[in-house]
N, C-alpha and C positions, 0 to 999 in steps of 0.2 A: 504494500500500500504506500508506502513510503516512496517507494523510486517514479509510483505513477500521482504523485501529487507534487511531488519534485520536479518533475518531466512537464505537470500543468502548467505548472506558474515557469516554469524556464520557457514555454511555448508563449505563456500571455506576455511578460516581459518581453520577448522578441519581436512578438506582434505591437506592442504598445511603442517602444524605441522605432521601428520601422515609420508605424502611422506619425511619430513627431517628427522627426527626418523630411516624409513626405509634406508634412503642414509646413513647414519651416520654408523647404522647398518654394513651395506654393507666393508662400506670404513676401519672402524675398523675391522673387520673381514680378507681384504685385507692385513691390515696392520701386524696383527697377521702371517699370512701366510707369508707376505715376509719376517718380523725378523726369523722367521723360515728356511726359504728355504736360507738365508742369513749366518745363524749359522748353517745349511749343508755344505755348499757347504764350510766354514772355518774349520770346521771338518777333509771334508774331503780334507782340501788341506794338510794339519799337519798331517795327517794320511799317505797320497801319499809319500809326504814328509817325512817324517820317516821311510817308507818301502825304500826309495831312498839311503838314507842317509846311512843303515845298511850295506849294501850290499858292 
């Protein structure tokens, strides 16, 4: 009984370490994308802006 409740929790731990890996994953990846779409969208206001400006 022993080695099959050991075996449990050694499978739920691996499972558990895995899924955080994947979230982290995820969430960095998110984060990449909105400094991104962040430093568009500042681009393009100083761009608007400057077409405004000229004129």
């Amino acid at each position: 009984m022993q080695n099959k409740s050991s075996l449990l929790l050694l499978v739920l731990i691996a499972f558990s370490l895995t899924s955080c890996s994947v979230v982290k994953g995820i969430f960095n990846a998110g984060m990449g994308v909105g400094i991104f779409l962040v430093v568009a969208v500042i681009v393009l206001i100083v761009f608007v802006a400057s077409k405004v400006t000229k004129k």
